[in-house]
N, C-alpha and C positions, 0 to 999 in steps of 0.2 A: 570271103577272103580270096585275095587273087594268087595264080598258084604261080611261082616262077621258079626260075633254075636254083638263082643264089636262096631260096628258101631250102630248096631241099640237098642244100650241097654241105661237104664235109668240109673245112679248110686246116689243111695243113701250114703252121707259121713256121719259114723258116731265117736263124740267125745264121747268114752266110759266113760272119768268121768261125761260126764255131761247127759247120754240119760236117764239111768235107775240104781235106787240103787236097790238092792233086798235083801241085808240085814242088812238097818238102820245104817250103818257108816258112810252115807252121800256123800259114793263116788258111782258114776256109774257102774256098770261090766258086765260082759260076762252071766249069769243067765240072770239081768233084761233084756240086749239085748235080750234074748232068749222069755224074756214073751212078748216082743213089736213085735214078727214075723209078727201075722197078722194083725198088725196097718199097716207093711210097706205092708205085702201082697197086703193088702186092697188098698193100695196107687197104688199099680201097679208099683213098680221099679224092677226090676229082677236083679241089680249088687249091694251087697253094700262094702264101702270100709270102713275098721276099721283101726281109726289111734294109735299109738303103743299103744301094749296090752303087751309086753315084760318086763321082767324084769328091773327094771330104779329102781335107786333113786329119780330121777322125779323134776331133778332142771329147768329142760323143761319138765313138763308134759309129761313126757315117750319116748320125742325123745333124750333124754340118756340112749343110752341102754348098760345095766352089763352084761348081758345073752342073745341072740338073739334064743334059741330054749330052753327058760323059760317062763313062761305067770307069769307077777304082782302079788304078792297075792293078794292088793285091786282087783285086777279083777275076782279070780277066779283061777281054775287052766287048766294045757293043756285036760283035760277028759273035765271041761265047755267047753273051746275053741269047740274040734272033738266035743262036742253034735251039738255046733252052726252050726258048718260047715254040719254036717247030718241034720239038722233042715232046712237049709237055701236051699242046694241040694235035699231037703224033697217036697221042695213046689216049686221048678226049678229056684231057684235064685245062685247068683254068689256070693264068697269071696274072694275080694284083699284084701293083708294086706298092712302095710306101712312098705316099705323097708327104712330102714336109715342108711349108709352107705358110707357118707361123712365124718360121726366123730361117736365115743363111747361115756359111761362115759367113765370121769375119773376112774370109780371103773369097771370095765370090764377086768379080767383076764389080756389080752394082755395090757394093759395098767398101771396096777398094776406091772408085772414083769417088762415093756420098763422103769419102769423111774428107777428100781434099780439101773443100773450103763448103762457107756454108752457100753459099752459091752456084755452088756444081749442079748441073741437070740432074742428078743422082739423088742429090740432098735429100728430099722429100722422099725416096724410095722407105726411107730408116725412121725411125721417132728419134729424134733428135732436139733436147731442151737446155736451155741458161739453167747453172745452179740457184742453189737458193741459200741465202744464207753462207756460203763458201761450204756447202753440200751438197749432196741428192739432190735432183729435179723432186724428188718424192722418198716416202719411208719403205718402198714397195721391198721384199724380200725376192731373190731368186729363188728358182722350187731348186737350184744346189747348191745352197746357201748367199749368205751376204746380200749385200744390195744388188736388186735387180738392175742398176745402172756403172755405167762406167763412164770415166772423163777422158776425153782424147785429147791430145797433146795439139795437136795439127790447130783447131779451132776453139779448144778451152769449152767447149760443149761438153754434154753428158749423151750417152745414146741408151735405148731402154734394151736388157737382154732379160727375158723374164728365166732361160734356162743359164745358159754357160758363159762366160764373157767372150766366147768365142762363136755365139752364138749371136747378132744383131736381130732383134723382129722387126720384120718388113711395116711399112705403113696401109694396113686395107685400103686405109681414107682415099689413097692417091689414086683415083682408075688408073692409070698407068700402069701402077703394081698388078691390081687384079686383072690389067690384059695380060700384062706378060705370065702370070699364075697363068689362065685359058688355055695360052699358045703352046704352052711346056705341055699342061695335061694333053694337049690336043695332037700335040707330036709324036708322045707316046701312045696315046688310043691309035693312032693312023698308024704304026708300027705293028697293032695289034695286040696291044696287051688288055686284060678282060676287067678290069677295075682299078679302085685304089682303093686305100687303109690311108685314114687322113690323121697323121699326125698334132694330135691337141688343136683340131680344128676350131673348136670351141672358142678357142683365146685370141683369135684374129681381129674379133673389134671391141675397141676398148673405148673407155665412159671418156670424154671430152674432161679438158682440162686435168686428166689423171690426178686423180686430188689423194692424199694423204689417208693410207689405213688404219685403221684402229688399232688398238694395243701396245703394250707398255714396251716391246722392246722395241733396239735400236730401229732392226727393220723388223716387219707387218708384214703377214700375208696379204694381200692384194685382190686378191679372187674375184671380191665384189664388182669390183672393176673393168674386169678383166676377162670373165668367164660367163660365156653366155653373153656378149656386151647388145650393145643399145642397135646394131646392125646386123649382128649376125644373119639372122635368117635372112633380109634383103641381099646379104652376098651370097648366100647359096642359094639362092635360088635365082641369081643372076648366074652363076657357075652352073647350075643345073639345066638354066637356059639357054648358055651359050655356047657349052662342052656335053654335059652329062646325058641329058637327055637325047643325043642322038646317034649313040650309043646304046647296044643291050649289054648292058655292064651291072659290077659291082658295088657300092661303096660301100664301106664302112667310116663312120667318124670317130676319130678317141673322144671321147668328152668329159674328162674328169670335172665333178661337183654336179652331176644335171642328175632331176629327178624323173622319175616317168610320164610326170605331167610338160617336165620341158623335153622329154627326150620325145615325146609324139609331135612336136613341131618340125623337130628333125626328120624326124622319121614316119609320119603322116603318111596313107597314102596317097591323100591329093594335095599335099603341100608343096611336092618338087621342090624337095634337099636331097635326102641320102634314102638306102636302103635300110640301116640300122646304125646304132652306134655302139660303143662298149663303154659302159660307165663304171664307176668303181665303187659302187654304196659298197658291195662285198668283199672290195680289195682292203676296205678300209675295218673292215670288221676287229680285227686284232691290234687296231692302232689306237694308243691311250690319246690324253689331253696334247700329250710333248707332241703327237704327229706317228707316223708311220715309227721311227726308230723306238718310240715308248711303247713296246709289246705288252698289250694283255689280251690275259685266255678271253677265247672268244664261246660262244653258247650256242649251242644247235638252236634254239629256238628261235633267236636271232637270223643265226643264217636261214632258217626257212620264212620266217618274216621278211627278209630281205627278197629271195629268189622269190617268191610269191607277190608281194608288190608288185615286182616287175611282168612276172608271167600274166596277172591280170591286169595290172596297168597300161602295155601296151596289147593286149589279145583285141583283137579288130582294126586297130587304129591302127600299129604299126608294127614293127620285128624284132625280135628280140638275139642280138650274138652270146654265147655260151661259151664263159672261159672259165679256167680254173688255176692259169697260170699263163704267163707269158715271159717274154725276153726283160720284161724291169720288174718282175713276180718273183715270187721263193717258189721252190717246185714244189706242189699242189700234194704232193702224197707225205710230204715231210709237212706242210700248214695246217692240211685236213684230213690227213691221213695216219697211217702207222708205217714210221722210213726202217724202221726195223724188225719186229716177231713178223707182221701181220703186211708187208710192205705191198705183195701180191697181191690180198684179199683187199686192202685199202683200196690200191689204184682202181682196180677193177669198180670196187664198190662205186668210186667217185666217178668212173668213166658212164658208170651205169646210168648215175642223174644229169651228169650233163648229154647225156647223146639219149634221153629220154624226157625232155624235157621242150619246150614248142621255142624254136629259135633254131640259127645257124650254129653247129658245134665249131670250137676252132680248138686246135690241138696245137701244140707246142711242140716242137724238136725235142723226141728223147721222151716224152711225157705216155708216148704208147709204150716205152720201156719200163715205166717206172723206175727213173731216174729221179733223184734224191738230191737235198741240197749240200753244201760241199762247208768243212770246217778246215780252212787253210791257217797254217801256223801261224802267222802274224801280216799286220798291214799290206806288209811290200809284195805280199802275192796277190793282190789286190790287183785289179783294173780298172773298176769300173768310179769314173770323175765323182759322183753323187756319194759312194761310200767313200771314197777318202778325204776330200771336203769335209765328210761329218765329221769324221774320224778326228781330222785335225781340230774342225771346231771345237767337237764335245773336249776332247783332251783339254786346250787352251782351257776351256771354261770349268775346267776341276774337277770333270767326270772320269772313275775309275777306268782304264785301261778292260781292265777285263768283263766289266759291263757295256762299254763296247763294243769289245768284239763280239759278245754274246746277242747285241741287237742285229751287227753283221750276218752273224751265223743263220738267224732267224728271216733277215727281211731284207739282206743286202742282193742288189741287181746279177751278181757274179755268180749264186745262184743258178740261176738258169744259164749261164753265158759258156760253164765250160763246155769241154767239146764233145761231139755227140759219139758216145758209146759203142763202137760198129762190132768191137771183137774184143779177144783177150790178150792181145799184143801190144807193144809197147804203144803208149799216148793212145789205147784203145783201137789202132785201125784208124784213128784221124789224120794224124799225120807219119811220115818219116822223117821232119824233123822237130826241132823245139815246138812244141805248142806259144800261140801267143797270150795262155792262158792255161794253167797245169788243169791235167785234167780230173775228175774226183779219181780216190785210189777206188771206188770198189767198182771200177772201170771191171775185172777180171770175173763179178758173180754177176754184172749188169751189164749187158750189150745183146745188141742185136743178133749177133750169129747164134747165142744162146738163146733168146727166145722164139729164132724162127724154128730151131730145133724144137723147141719144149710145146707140146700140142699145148698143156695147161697154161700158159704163158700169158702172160697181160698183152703184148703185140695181139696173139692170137684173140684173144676176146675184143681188145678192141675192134679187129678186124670184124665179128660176126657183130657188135652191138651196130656198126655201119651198114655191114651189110642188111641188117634188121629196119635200119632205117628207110632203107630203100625201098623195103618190100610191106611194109605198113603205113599208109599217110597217114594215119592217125599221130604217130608219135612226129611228126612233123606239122602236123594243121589241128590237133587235136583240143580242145580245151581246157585246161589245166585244174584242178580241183585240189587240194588239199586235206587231206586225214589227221586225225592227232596233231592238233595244231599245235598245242602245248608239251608235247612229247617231248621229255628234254633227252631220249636215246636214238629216238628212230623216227624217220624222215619218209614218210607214207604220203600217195598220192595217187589218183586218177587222171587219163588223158582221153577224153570222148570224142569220137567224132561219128555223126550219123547212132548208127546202130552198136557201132562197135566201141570196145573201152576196155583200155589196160588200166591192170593194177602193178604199182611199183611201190617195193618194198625194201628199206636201205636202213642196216644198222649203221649207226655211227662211229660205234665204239668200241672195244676190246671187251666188253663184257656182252656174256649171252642176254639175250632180252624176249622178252614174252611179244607177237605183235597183235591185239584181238581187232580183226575187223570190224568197222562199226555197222550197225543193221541196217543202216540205211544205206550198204551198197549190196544189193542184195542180187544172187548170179544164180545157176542152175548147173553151168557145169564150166570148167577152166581148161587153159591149156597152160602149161610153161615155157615162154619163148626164152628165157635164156636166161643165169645165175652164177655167180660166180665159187657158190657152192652146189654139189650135188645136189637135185631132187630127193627128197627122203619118198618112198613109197606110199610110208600111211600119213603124210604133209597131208595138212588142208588152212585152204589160204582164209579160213577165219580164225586159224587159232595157229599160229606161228611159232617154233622157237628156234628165235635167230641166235644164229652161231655167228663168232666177233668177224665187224666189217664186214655181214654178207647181204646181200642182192638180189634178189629175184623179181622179176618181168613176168608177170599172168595176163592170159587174155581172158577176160570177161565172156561167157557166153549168156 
């Protein structure tokens, strides 16, 4: 296995509106990121990844982008941006930004001239089709509801948006398009930035003649179509050929629906596409028949059948990214955790298997705080397009009010979105003025200036499980094994590499549990690298009794 930077790097993800205001508007930007450096310093991540900072109208929070080599004014301008990037290469850390290049705005130059007529030079930049029937080009659904299409006035055509209607997708088919895709990536690598995070790259080519999805309602999901399509890999790995590769950089790809046997084309080592991708088998863990808003409990045995697939499915062939939450996730200690008695021991716990685990960790703004997801009064404190969409659908279509919001509370994007937690002061230390998004109330027992105080603090063990990683290749290159496969409490495993081999040991749940080693990993004498409960003295790591949500790291001798 070949050993490289982005393998053994941490990544910090951060949501610019919500990490730092710095001048009282209430939104987040590129400055305050700059004054939070040695909070992350301090943390010990050396990658962090900025989701769009680009020019948008911001009908998705900035992944509608007008300008691709513009920086937001809420954010700042491109002289902010280059200080960040000097700042960050100042103290030896990395900058991905987020590539989005599945769809524009709607208000994006080339998309502003394609819908003049259908004969603009532009045209072909967009998918653009004759209705059918005096409807849809097709039955496709948007992933934020309704038809994935819209009719335009100008030329009585329909254009395909598979996200927002203000979101048009580009045409891959056209080289044209994928020059201008190169020339953008290429303008920003040549400024210096150290990778990209490619947004729903996956969905960039789609099946010829877009034919009509399966199932009974109005609109279909699409997927089949659409994900994974008939060219992808030929386009990245022309992108690979003509930008990526000449560059020592990062990528990551989003690739919602791919399995491990497709995510190693992506990520092959001699395939030239990407470095890794993040897939969602495990996002989706909790989502009934309806899709993500149909919450049911999910089963540890499941989620380690899931994370186990992956961890052997890609081991040689390619890399595996480790998340537990992100910016369109519910916070990871409220989905798999305990947000209340045990909120501490939870985080910790879950921070333990992801940064123990063979892959790149990525961490979420606020998630080394254990930060919790947020229950706001009703709709209208709401932001995020995707939950109020629903909202509105599900209501129209006869669903209870208050089984809504309770899907909200569970799996809604806002979640993660309020603002990050700094201190005990009004809007938490984010901002001086209105937040552009209230921020959770227990802002005042959750923030950071309390846990850099608290030695026992979840910041703080984050910090040493990172630092752990640095100083052990094993728990970065090591090979992954699985214990108690069936265990429906506790989540046991080995990571080998050469001579050397840890044992990690992770209750799940609020109740004590017994853990017996099985005889076939057989040692001589252990060490304890780190636990999120005490070592007991007369502890022996064959016969366990784990105390709720706890953790412990042994090394094998």
């Amino acid at each position: 296995m070949k050993k490289t930077w982005w393998k053994e790097s941490v990544v910090y993800q951060i949501y610019p509106r919500s990490f730092q205001d710095s001048n009282g508007d209430g939104v987040g930007d590129i400055p305050g990121i700059i004054s939070r450096l040695d909070y992350l310093e301090q943390l010990g991540v050396n990658v962090i990844w900025l989701c769009p900072v680009y020019e948008s109208p911001n009908d998705d929070n900035g992944y509608d982008i007008s300008n691709y080599q513009a920086i937001m004014d809420e954010f700042g301008t491109i002289g902010d941006w280059e200080r960040l990037l000097r700042e960050l290469h100042g103290r030896g850390m990395k900058l991905i930004m987020d590539l989005v290049v599945n769809h524009t705005s709607d208000e994006h130059p080339w998309f502003v001239e394609s819908r003049k007529s259908k004969d603009n030079a532009y045209r072909d930049y967009y998918i653009w089709r004759d209705g059918k029937d005096g409807k849809e080009p097709n039955n496709w659904a948007s992933f934020f509801s309704g038809s994935a299409w819209k009719q335009d006035e100008a030329t009585g055509q329909y254009f395909l948006h598979l996200f927002s209607t203000k979101q048009p997708d580009l045409n891959w088919e056209n080289e044209k398009v994928r020059r201008e895709v190169y020339d953008l990536m290429t303008w920003w690598l040549e400024k210096g930035v150290d990778g990209f995070r490619m947004d729903v790259i996956n969905l960039i080519s789609k099946v010829e003649g877009l034919p009509d999805a399966e199932g009974g309602g109005k609109y279909n999901f699409g997927g089949e179509f659409f994900m994974n399509g008939p060219r992808i890999h030929e386009f990245l790995q022309e992108m690979n050929r003509e930008v990526l590769s000449k560059y020592d950089i990062m990528t990551v790809g989003e690739t919602p629906g791919v399995s491990p046997e497709e995510a190693s084309l992506y990520v092959g080592e001699d395939r030239g596409e990407l470095n890794m991708v993040f897939q969602f088998e495990l996002m989706d863990i909790d989502a009934g028949p309806g899709g993500k808003w149909n919450v049911t409990p999910w089963k540890l045995v499941d989620f380690k059948r899931i994370m186990g697939k992956w961890q052997v499915g890609l081991d040689g062939k390619g890399w595996n990214s480790l998340y537990l939450n992100n910016h369109d996730q519910p916070r990871m200690v409220s989905r798999f955790g305990d947000d209340g008695k045990y909120r501490k021991e939870s985080a910790k716990m879950l921070a333990t298997l992801l940064h123990t685990l063979q892959g790149t960790p990525y961490i979420y703004q606020g998630e080394e705080l254990g930060m919790t997801n947020v229950k706001f009064a009703g709709i209208g404190e709401y932001r995020d397009i995707e939950t109020i969409n629903m909202y509105k659908e599900y209501l129209e279509a006869g669903r209870a009010e208050k089984d809504v919001m309770a899907s909200i509370y569970s799996k809604g994007r806002d979640n993660a979105r309020t603002p990050m937690q700094w201190d005990a002061s009004l809007h938490g230390g984010f901002t001086t003025g209105t937040p552009w998004l209230k921020i959770n109330p227990n802002y005042k027992e959750i923030n950071a200036e309390e846990a850099l105080r608290d030695p026992d603090s979840v910041f703080h063990y984050y910090r040493q499980l990172i630092e752990l990683r640095k100083r052990h290749e094993v728990i970065v290159y090591g090979r992954y094994d699985v214990l108690l496969e069936e265990d429906e409490r506790i989540y046991a495993y080995t990571r080998t590499l050469g001579e050397e081999r840890l044992l990690i040991v992770l209750n799940f749940f609020a109740d004590p549990v017994t853990f017996e080693l099985p005889e076939a990993v057989a040692f001589d004498s252990y060490e304890r690298l780190i636990g999120n409960y005490a070592w007991p003295e007369e502890a022996d790591p064959r016969r366990l009794q784990l105390r709720p949500f706890e953790a412990q790291v042994l090394k094998l001798n």
